[in-house]
N, C-alpha and C positions, 0 to 999 in steps of 0.2 A: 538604476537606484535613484529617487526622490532625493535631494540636497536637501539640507536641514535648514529648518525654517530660519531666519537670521533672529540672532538672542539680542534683545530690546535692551538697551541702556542708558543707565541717565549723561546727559551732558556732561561731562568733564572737560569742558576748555573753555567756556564760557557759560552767567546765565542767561541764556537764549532770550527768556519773558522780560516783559522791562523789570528795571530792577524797583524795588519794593522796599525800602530800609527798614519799613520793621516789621518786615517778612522774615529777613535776610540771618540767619545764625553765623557768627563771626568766631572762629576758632584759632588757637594758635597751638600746631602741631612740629610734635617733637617725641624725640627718645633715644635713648640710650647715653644720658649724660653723664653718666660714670663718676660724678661727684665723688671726691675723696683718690679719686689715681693718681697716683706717686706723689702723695698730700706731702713726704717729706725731702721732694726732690727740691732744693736750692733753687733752681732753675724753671720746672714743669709743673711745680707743686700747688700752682691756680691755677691752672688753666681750663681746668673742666669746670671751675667756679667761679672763673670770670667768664666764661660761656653762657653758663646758665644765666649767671645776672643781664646778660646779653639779651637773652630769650625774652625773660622778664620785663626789660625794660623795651623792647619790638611787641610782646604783648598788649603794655599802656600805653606805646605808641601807635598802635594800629587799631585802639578801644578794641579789642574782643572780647567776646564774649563769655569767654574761659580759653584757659589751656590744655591744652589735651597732651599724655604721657604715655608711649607705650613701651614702658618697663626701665631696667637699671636706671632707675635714675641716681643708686648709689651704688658705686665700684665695690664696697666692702659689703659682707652680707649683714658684719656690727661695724660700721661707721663709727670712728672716731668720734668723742666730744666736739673736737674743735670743728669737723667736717657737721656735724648736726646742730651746733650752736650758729654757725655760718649759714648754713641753708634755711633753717628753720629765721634767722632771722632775714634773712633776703626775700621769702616767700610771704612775709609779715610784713617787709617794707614795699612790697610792689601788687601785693593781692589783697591786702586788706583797706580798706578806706568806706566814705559812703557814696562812693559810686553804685549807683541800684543797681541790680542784675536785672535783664532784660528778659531772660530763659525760666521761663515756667515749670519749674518741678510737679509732674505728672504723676509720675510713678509713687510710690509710698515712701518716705524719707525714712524710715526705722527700718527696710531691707539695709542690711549690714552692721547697722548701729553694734558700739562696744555691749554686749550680754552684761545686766547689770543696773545700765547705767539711761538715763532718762535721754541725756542730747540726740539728734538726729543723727543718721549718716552722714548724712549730708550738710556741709557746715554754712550756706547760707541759708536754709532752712532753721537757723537757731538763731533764737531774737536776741541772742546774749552776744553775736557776735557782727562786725561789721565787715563783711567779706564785697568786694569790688569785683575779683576777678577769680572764680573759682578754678582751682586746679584739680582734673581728671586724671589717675593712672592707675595703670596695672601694674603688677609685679615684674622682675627680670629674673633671669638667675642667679644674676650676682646678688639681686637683693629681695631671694624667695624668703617665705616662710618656715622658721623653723622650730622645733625643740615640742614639748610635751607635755607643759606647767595644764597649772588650772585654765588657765586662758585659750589654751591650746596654742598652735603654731602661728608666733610670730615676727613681725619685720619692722624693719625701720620706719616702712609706710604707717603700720597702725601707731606708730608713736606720732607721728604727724596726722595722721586722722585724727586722733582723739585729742591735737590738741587744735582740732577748730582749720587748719592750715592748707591740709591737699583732702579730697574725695578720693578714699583707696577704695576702687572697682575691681573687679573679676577675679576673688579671690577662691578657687574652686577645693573646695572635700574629698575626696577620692578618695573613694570605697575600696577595699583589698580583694577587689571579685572581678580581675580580668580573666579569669579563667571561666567566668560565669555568664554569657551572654543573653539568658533567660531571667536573671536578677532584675527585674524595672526597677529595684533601689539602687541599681550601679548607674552609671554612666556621668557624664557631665552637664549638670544644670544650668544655663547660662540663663541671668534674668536681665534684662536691658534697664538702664535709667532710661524714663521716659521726660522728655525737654520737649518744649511748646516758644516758640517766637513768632506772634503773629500770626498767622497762616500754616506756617513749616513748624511740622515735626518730627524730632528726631529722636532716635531707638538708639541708644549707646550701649552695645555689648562688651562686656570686657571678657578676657581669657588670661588671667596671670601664667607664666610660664612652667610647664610641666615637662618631664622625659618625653623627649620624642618619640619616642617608642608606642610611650603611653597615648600622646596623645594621637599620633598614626592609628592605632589598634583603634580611639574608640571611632575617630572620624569616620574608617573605614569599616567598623560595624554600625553605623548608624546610632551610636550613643551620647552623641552629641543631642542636648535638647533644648532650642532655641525658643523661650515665651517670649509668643507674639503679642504685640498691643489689637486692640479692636481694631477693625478696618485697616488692615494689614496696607494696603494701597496706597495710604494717604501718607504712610511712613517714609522717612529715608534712615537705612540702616547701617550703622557704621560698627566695622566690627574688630577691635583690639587684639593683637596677640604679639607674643613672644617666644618664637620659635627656628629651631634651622631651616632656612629658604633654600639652602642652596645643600644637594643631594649629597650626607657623607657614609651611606650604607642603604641597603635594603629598608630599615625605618630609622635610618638616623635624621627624618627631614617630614618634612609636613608636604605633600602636594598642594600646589596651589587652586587645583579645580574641587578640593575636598568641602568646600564650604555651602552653606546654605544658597539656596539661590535668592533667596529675599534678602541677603544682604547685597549692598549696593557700594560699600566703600570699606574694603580691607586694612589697615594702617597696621603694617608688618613692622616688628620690633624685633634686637638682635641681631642681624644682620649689618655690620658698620659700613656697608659703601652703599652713599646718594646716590636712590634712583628713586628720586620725591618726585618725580613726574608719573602721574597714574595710569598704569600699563594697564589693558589687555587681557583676559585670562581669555583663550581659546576655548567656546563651548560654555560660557560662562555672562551671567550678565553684569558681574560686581566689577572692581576696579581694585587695582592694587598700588599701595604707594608707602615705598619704603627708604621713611625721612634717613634713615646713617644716622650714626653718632658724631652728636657733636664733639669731640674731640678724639685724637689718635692716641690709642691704648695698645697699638702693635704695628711697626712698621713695614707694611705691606701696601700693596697694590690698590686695594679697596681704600683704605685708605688714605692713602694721598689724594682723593675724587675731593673737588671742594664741598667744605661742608654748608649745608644749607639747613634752614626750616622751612615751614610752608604757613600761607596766612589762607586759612580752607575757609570759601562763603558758600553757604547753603542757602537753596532759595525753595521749595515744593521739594520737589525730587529732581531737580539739577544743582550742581557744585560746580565752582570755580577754585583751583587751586594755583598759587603765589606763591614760587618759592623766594625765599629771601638768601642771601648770600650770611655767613655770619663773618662778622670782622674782625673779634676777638680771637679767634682758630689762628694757634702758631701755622705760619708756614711750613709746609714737607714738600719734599723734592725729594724723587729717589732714580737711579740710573739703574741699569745692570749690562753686564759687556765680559765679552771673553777674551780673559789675556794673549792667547796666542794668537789672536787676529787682528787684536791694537798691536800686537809685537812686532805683528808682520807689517801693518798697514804704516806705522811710523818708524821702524828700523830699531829697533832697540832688540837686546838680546836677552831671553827670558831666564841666563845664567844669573843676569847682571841683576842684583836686587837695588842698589843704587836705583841705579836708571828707572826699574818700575816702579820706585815711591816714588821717585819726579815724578813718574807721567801721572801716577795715582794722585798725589798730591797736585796737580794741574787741574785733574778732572774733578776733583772735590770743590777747588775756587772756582772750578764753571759755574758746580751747583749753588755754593753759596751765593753768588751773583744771582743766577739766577733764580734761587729763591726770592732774595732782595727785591729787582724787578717784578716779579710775581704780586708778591705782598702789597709794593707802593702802586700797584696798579689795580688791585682788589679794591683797597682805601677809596684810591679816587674813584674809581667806577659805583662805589655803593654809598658813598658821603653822600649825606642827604644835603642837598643844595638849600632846601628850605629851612634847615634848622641852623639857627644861627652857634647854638650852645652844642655842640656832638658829644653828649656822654656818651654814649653808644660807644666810640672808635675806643681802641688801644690808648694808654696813657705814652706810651711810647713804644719804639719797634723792638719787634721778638725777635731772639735765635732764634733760628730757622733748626727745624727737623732733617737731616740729610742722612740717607742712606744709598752707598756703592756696594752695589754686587757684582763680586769680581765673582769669574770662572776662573780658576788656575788651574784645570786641568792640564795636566803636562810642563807645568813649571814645576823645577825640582823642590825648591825650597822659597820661604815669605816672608816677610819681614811679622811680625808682632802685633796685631791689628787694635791691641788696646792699646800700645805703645803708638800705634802711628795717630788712633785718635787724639790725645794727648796736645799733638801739635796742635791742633783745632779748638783747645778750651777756652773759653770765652769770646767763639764764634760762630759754634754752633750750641745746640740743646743737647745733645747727647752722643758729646763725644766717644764714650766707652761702647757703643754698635753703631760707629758710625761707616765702619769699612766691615764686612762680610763677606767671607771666601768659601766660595763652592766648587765640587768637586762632579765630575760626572761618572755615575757609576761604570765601571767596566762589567760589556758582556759576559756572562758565564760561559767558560769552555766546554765546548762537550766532548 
């Protein structure tokens, strides 16, 4: 049997050709910022928004060319006032100015425009407005489209589209005919903004977040319909989505070899754990790269991966991608350990509940420590030596995020795990889950 030809792709670790600066499209890639989570925690209640102003302010530091979103950018599907008066005005302090845009709008500026109404889409395309650094997203599901007015289905994105601020991309219509595979009016339309820098152009597909199910079923009948630009060739195509990566049913998940082959560069959203370095699809010539959220919305595994952004340069049809570290990210630190093997390995008796809040109470100041050191060595490692002024860093250091996972399988009885968090107020972030006790199911008898 004949081995398959080897599938061609573009450069991802460097651009190979000398570099060209105003060839080069300069991107600053992100998503799932969750804006507005736990807005009224005391403690947690900025952090997704001193994140973002993070991002924002690595965007002007790094001159790009825009920023690019793939999806939640707000945690709530109706965002608080205070949450939209804060971000709308953070996206006005750092993307507006007359810094010229560099990127050639190709494509028709009045695909998506508000129905009605004269401004573009597209908001440096309107001479009423002074935009520096345009911001790109699609949809998440935390902050899909909804409800049935005259306007039809909408989000927080179109409030900030129409007011001049972000480019709300890949908003798709879906027809009520999955049961119809002969309908050509069903399927998904996808039309790319077309961008021009120099030389390089680039085809930005967006795909706002739908049911997996839905969008399994159309990938997999071929109802996906991607409009190409002319001269297909000379494109690099990047293509947005927000969706399940990782398999939770028969279609609760999108395959990652489902995509066109003329795209060239995937930017997966949804998914919170950093793995912004562009993997590989087996059989496939595109590239996959999935920035995480910048901040921890459920303390888990994935998420304690430090979080990063990436600074993506395009040059023809090769990309370099930069991930940055973010510094404003509380620290998390999480253990897990099974009681009756610390009981054994250190002498204590698993009747004695004394004795196991000591040792638990030991192993929690490990982690705080060790968050500590974690954190002050983040700082220094990513303090930019050449900036004398660092707004960038934290104004001061954070509680640290901790979570122990205990096994008590076969210890009779526990102490109070809100009760023991308690001890730890005003040393960690969230004392009330900061100890978690699991249990291992017992075999069924037969």
């Amino acid at each position: 049997m004949a081995s398959p030809e080897p599938v061609e792709r573009p450069s991802a670790t460097s651009l190979t050709a000398a570099r060209r600066p105003d060839d080069i499209i300069k991107i600053m890639l992100a998503t799932d910022n969750h804006i507005g989570y736990l807005e009224r925690d005391p403690v947690r209640g900025q952090d997704a928004m001193d994140t973002f102003e993070e991002i924002l302010k690595l965007a002007v530091k790094y001159d790009v060319d825009f920023i690019l979103l793939a999806g939640d950018l707000f945690h709530e599907n109706r965002p608080s006032r205070e949450v939209l008066f804060r971000t709308m005005a953070l996206l006005r302090e750092h993307t507006l100015s007359d810094k010229p845009v560099q990127v050639e709008l190709l494509s028709n500026p009045e695909d998506g425009k508000a129905d009605g109404f004269s401004f573009p889409a597209i908001n440096y395309e309107d001479p009423n407005l002074n935009v520096g650094i345009p911001v790109f997203s699609i949809h998440g599901n935390h902050d899909d489209p909804q409800g049935a007015g005259p306007e039809g289905a909408l989000c927080a994105l179109d409030l900030l589209s129409v007011a001049g601020l972000i480019n709300y991309i890949g908003k798709i219509d879906l027809a009520s005919d999955q049961k119809d595979p002969n309908n050509d009016s069903g399927g998904i339309k996808v039309k790319p903004v077309l961008l021009k820098k120099g030389n390089t152009r680039l085809a930005l597909y967006g795909m706002g977040n739908i049911k997996d199910q839905r969008m399994h079923y159309e990938l997999r009948t071929n109802r996906v319909r991607m409009y190409v630009p002319r001269s297909e060739d000379e494109w690099f195509n990047i293509l947005l989505l927000h969706q399940n990566r990782v398999k939770h049913g028969p279609q609760e998940y999108v395959p990652e070899g489902m995509f066109d082959d003329s795209i060239n560069l995937v930017v997966w959203g949804h998914e919170h754990d950093c793995r912004i370095e562009p993997e590989e699809v087996p059989g496939k010539p595109y590239f996959i790269t999935q920035p995480g959220s910048s901040v921890a919305t459920s303390l888990s595994d994935g998420e304690s991966i430090p979080k990063q952004v990436a600074f993506l340069e395009i040059q023809g049809k090769e990309f370099q991608m930069t991930p940055i570290p973010l510094r404003t990210v509380r620290p998390f630190v999480m253990e897990e350990l099974i009681l009756s093997e610390e009981a054994e390995e250190h002498g204590f008796p698993l009747t004695d509940k004394m004795e196991i809040n000591k040792f638990l109470r030991s192993r929690v100041e490990a982690l705080i420590q060790r968050a500590a050191t974690e954190y002050a060595d983040r700082q220094k490692e990513n303090a930019g030596e050449e900036d004398e002024e660092d707004d960038i860093a934290p104004a001061k250091e954070m509680l640290p995020l901790v979570r122990l996972k205990v096994d008590t399988t076969g210890v009779p009885e526990m102490s109070n795990p809100i009760r023991f968090g308690q001890e730890f107020q005003g040393r960690v972030a969230n004392p009330k889950d900061l100890l978690v006790f699991t249990r291992q199911k017992k075999s069924a008898q037969k």
